[in-house]
C-alpha positions, -999 to +999 in steps of 0.1 A: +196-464-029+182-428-027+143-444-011+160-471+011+187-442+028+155-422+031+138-450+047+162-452+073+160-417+083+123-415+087+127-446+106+155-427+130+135-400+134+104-417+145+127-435+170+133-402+184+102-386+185+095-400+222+058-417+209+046-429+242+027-452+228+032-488+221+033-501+184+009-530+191-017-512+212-047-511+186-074-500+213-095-471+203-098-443+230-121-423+209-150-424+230-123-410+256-115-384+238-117-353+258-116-333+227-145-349+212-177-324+203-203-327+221-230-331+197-240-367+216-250-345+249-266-315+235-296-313+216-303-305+179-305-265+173-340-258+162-364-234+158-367-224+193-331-225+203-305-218+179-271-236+174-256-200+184-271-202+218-297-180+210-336-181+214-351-189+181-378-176+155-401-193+170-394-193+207-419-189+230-426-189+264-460-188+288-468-157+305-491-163+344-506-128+359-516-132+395-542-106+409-538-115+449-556-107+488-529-120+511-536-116+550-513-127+578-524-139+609-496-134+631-519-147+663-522-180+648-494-182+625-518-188+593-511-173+557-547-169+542-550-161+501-566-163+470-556-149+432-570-147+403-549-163+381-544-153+342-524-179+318-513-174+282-506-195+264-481-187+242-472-223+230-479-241+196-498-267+214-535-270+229-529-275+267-557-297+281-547-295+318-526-274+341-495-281+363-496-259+395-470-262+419-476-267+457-442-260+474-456-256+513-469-295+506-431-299+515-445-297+550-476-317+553-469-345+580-467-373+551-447-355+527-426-382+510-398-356+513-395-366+546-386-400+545-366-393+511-325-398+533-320-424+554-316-418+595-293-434+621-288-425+660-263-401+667-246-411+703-241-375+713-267-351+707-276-314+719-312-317+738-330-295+720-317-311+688-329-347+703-365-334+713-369-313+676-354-347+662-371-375+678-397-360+702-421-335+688-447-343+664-438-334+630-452-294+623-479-301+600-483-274+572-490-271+536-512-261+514-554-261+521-570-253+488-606-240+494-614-243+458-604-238+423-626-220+400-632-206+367-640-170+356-682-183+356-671-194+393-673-234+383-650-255+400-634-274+382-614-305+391-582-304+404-557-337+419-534-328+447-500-350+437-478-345+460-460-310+455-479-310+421-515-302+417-532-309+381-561-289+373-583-293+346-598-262+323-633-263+311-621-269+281-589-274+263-567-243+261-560-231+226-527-224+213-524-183+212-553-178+239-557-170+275-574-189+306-586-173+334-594-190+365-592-187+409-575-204+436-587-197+472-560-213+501-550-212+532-514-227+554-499-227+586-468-207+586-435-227+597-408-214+626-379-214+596-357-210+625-364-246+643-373-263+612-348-257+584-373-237+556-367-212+526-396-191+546-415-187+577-410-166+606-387-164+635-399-164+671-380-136+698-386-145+732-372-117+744-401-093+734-428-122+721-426-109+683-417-125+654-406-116+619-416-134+587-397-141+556-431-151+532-426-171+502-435-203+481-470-191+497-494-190+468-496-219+441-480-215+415-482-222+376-454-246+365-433-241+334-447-255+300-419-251+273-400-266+240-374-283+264-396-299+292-429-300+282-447-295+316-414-289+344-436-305+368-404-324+386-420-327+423-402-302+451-381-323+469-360-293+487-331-287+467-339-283+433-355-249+434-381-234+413-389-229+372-415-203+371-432-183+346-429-142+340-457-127+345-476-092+362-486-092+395-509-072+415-510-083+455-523-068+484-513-077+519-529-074+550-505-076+583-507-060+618-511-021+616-477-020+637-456-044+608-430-027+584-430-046+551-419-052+521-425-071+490-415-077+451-429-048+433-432-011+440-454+000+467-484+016+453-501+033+492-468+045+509-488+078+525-510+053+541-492+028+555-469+050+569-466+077+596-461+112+588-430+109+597-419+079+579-433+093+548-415+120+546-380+101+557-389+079+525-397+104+499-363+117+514-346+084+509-360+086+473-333+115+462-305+103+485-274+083+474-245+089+495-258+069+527-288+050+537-320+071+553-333+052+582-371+056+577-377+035+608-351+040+633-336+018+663-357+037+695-391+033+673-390+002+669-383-009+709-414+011+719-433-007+687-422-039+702-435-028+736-468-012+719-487-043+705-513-031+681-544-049+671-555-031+643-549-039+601-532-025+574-534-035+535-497-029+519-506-024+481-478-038+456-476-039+414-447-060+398-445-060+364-422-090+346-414-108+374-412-147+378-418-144+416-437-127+448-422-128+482-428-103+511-412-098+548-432-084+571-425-070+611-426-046+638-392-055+649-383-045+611-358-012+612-357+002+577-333+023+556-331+031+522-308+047+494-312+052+459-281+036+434-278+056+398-269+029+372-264+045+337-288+072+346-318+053+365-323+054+400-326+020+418-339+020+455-316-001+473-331-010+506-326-033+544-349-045+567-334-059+598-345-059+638-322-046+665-311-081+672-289-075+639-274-038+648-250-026+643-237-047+618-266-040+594-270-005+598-235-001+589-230-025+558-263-040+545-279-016+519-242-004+508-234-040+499-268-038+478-255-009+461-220-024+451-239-055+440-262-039+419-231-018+405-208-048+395-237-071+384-245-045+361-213-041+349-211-075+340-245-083+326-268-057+318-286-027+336-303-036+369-341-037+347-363-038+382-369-003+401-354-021+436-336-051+457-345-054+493-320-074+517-342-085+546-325-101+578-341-136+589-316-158+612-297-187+594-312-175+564-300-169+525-328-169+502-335-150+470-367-132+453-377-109+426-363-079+441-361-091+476-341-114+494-333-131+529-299-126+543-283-138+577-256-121+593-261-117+635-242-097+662-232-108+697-258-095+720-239-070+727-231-058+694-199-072+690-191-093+656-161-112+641-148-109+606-163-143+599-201-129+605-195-100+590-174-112+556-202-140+562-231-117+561-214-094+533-212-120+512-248-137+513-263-102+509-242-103+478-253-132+464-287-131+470-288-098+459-271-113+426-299-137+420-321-108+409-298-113+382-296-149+375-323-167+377-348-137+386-340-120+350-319-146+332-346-174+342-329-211+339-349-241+355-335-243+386-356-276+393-330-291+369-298-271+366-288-260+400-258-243+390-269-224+365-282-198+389-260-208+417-228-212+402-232-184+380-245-159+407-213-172+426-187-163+401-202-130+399-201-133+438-165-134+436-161-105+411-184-085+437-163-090+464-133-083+454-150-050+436-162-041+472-129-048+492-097-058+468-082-076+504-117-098+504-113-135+519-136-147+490-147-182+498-153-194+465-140-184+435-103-185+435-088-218+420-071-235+448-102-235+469-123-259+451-087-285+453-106-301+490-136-307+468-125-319+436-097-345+453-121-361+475-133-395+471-150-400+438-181-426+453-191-392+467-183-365+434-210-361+411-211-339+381-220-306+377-244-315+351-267-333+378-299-324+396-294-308+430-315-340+443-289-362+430-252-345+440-241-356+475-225-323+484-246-298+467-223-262+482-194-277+466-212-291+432-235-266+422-220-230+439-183-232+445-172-258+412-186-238+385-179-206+403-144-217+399-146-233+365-161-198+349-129-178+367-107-200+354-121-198+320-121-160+324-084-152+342-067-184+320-081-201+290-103-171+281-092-139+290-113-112+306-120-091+274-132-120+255-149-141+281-169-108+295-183-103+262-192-135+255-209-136+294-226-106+284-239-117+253-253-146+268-267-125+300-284-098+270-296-126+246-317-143+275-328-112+296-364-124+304-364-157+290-355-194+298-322-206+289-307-240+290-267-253+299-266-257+261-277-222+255-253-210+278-222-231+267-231-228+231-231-191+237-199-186+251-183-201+220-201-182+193-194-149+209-154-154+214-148-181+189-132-204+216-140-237+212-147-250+248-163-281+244-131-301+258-138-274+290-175-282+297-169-315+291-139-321+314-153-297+343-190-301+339-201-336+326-174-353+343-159-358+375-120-354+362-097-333+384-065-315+377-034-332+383-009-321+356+028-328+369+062-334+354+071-369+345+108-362+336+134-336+325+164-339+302+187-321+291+211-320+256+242-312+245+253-309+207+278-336+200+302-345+176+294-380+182+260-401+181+245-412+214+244-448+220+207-446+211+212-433+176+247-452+172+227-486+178+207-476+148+238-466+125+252-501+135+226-522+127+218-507+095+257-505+087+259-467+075+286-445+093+275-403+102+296-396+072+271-406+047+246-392+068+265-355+072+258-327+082+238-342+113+232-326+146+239-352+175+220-340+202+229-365+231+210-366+268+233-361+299+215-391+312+229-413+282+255-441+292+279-434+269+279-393+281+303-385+307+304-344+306+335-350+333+355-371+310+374-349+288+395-379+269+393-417+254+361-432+241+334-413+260+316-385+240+331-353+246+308-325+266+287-304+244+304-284+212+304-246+215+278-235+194+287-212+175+318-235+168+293-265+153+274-234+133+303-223+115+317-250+105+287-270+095+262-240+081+255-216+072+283-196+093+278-160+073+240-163+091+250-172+125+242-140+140+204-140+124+200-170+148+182-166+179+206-173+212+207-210+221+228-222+245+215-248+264+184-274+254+160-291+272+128-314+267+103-316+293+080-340+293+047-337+310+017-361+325-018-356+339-032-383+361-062-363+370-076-367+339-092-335+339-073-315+302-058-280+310-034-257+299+000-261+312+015-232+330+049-233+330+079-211+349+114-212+342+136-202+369+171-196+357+202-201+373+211-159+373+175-158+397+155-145+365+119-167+355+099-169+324+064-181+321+055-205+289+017-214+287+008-244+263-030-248+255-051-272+262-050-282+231-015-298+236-033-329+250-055-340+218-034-362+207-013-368+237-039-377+264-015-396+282+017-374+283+037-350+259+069-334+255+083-302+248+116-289+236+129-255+255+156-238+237+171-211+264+200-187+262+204-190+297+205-225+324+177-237+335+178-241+375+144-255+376+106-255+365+073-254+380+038-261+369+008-237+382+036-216+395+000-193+408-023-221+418-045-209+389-061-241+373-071-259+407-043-287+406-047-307+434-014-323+437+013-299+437+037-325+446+048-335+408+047-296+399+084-292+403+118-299+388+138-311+406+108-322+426+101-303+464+093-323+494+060-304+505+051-308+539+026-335+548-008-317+561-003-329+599+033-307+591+013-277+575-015-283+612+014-279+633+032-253+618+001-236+621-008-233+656+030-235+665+031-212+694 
């Protein structure tokens, strides 16, 4: 009697657990299974890369010295070079060719890259855009290789695919030595303004001189390494660069008239500068409080009047770098200020022309400073002796210790918030790429957002460092929701190659951006996420890391398991959409709901053999009528303190915790995308209460789940994301009882009312 009475109450209580799912549904949703580790994506830990996220005993990676003559030709637009190029090979294997990458090839007339998205005819276009579109002949550039040599001046054979040249060694590169060998070359130098390009020059009619953003111009050695083999992906435009460390020693030969700068520290400034100049820069050298201008406003108009035809040879060492880029003008005003971080003195330094005053003057190189400050703060100590923000129109480009920046004043000087807060905030983030991928050196042929997005979360922390009132563009949760709800045909993952996502801002800069503040302000918190982000930013300082070095980092250093994160907001496409499927509340009874009284029926037992029981009956049951006070109906809840003392335990009663009212709330996410549920109780005396539940709550519940709330005081009503802090994108469910929002023609109306 005692197993069959015990029977029937397991079988009551699993009737009232509120399982959501049906008895005869046997499919399997473990490959669903948002909790699932994600062993099956990542790669085995080995000797190279750690299961930590750390580089391995044996890790390696290739170093590539460049010793280069640059001259620019401004009268004909032509880049002319050649380097002497040192490789070593640090790798376990014999390399019996090279991969060196051809970017400028981009441009050649027949560059598959142009024909790579389809084209259709626009009904209404601007006429210059219809004569650059469908008019002019195609600007024919790229690279023209003069020869490659070894150090005994043989050539040796080389095959020009595409964006990709392969060049064969005398003989087959052994593991643990070096390779010396020459590349002479020669391009035509785009108009980056007319033609969309990462470099180039700029063309001002106004005074017939130009500027020149110089990059991509010298081939480079493509990355051989334990993960890719040869990272010779072709450049198709968006997927940027993998590159190797290396020395460099360049010198650059520009118009005796041209201000420039270049990755590296200038190793001649007495003799490519005036007296004058020299002495403003070895003043700028011990000044911190605000920028010297070395080359003022008035000396650059009569420079710009004052054509000169002779040459100068800028002389620049760059030790460690994965990059070389150099801007070069006479229209280039320059200031410069030095930044102490943790007792080194950085140069922070602008070059802009007078088409950009007097925005730059005033902003440019302090927003340097601040980003160097918070990046540091963050990662690790600025390791490079200076970052350069250079203006070029319609710009935002990033270097080894130079970047380009856009940013441009009215004519007459006058600027909105939107260019300034605009130009700010690409100075900070190109700035920030000195960081990530400059120093912490990901493939950003393959991982996009692993510079971008990164560099953009620490964006956001920059900005609001700089202003606390900043309108951050990316970053804060709720402004990713446009993104994330759109239509999924045109959503890829964030673990895709830029060539391959169909809105790349969005995908690679603004989504993980938001996924790492979210992980830091409310799965993480900040102590335990920045020193897990630091730890990963230390352990790969200099070297190549991978997504899986990066995620698998962030665990081991905070003990967080996050695999349901990456997977949710980084292989897949899920969005948030958590929302409240229903609300109840209960009252203690001295009578069983019809529910439980059904099951007491049919199994022919009364409550008395069952007693002491706690009837807890819904207001929404049939049989409860809180209004009806007489007759058959279930009288409205007991007094609590009443049931307590006369059922148990009354001596204790006022150990127990105050409970007067109870509640179950039961929850859904059609987004798919697993969160944490932030929940805020708003009582009926006006007061609120937050609850969050991990993410955790949806292992087993992927569908929905319930909770019990147990409240001293009435519950008026409840609201999920109460802060917009997890990027719900349907605020619509989020409230009990639910709120009509207004539609967003309501929210357009309201907004220009007036």
């Amino acid at each position: 009697m005692k197993i069959k009475f015990f029977s029937i109450i397991l079988f009551i209580a699993y009737f009232l657990s509120g399982q959501t799912k049906e008895s005869n549904n046997t499919e399997s949703k473990f490959n669903d299974n948002k909790f699932k580790q994600l062993y099956e994506e990542f790669s085995s830990p080995n000797n190279f890369r750690t299961a930590s996220g750390a580089p391995g005993p044996d890790y390696y990676q290739q170093k590539v010295d460049y010793n280069m003559e640059i001259e620019l030709n401004e009268e004909n637009d032509i880049l002319y070079g050649k380097s002497i190029i040192t490789y070593h090979n640090n790798s376990p294997d014999d390399l019996e060719y090279l991969w060196v990458q051809l970017d400028q090839n981009i441009r050649k007339n027949n560059s598959p890259s142009l024909e790579k998205n389809p084209s259709s005819i626009s009904e209404l276009k601007q006429i210059e855009s219809f004569v650059d579109d469908l008019l002019l002949k195609p600007f024919d550039g790229g690279f023209n290789i003069d020869y490659v040599k070894d150090s005994n001046g043989k050539n040796l054979k080389q095959v020009v695919n595409n964006t990709m040249m392969l060049v064969h060694p005398s003989s087959p590169i052994k593991s643990g030595d070096k390779y010396i060998f020459s590349i002479k070359w020669n391009y035509s130098i785009n108009n980056h303004v007319k033609k969309r390009g990462r470099s180039g020059y700029e063309y001002f009619s106004e005074d017939g001189n130009k500027s020149y953003v110089i990059a991509q111009f010298f081939p480079r050695l493509a990355v051989y390494n334990d993960v890719e083999g040869w990272q010779n992906h072709q450049f198709w435009g968006n997927g940027e660069f993998a590159l190797n460390f290396g020395d460099y020693k360049v010198n650059i030969t520009v118009p005796a008239d041209h201000i420039l700068e270049a990755t590296g520290e200038l190793q001649n400034p007495k003799e490519v500068l005036t007296k004058v100049e020299f002495n403003r820069y070895k003043k700028a050298l011990n000044t911190q409080d605000e920028p010297v201008l070395i080359v003022n406003q008035e000396e650059v108009v009569m420079k710009e009047k004052n054509i000169s035809n002779k040459k100068k040879t800028w002389k620049f060492i760059a030790k460690n770098v994965r990059d070389f880029a150099f801007a070069s003008s006479r229209k280039f005003i320059w200031d410069m200020m030095i930044v102490p971080i943790n007792g080194k003195n950085i140069v922070a330094s602008s070059l802009y022309p007078k088409e950009g005053n007097p925005l730059w003057e005033e902003y440019s190189t302090k927003v340097v400073a601040q980003t160097l400050k918070t990046f540091s703060k963050y990662t690790f100590d600025y390791p490079y002796p200076k970052a350069v923000s250079v203006h070029a129109k319609n710009q935002g480009m990033e270097y080894p210790m130079i970047c380009w920046n856009y940013g441009r004043p009215e004519k007459d000087g006058s600027y909105s918030d939107r260019v300034k807060y605009g130009m700010i905030s690409v100075i900070i983030h190109e700035i920030g790429h000195n960081f990530f991928p400059m120093i912490v050196n990901s493939d950003e042929r393959q991982w996009g957002w692993m510079d971008e997005g990164i560099d953009t979360f620490l964006q956001y922390l920059t900005e609001k460092e700089f202003d606390p009132e900043y309108p951050s563009r990316r970053g804060p949760a709720n402004r990713i929701i446009p993104y994330m709800s759109g239509n999924q045909k045109y959503i890829a993952p964030i673990m895709s190659n830029p060539e391959n996502v169909f809105q790349l801002g969005p995908n690679a800069y603004a989504k993980p951006a938001t996924a790492l503040n979210i992980l830091r302000e409310t799965i993480m918190g900040n102590e335990l996420f920045d020193f897990a982000f630091k730890t990963f930013s230390k352990r790969w300082m200099f070297k190549h890391p991978t997504p899986e070095d990066f995620f698998r980092t962030m665990e081991d250093a905070s003990a967080v398991d996050l695999d349901w994160f990456w997977r949710g907001w980084f292989y897949s496409t899920d969005y948030v959409d958590i929302g409240i499927k229903n609300f109840k509340r209960f009252y203690i009874s001295s009578e069983p709901g019809k529910k439980v009284k059904d099951i007491f029926d049919g199994y022919g037992i009364t409550k008395n053999e069952l007693s002491p029981l706690v009837f807890m009956v819904s207001e929404d049951e049939e049989s409860f009528n809180p209004d009806l006070k007489d007759g058959n109906p279930i009288e409205k809840s007991l007094p609590l303190k009443k049931f307590i003392d006369e059922n148990f335990l009354n001596e204790e009663f006022n150990k127990l915790k105050p409970s007067n009212y109870f509640y179950e709330v039961e929850f859904e996410k059609p987004g798919g995308l697993v969160m944490p549920v932030i929940l805020e109780l708003t009582y009926v005396d006006g007061s609120k209460k937050i609850i969050k539940y991990p993410a955790e709550i949806w292992r087993k519940n992927d569908d929905s789940f319930k909770k019990v709330l147990v409240s001293e005081k009435e519950i008026k009503n409840l609201t999920i994301d109460p802060n917009e802090e997890t990027a719900d994108i349907n605020l619509s469910n989020n409230n009990w009882p639910k709120i009509e929002l207004p539609s967003d023609f309501e929210k357009f109306k309201s907004k220009i009312k007036g």
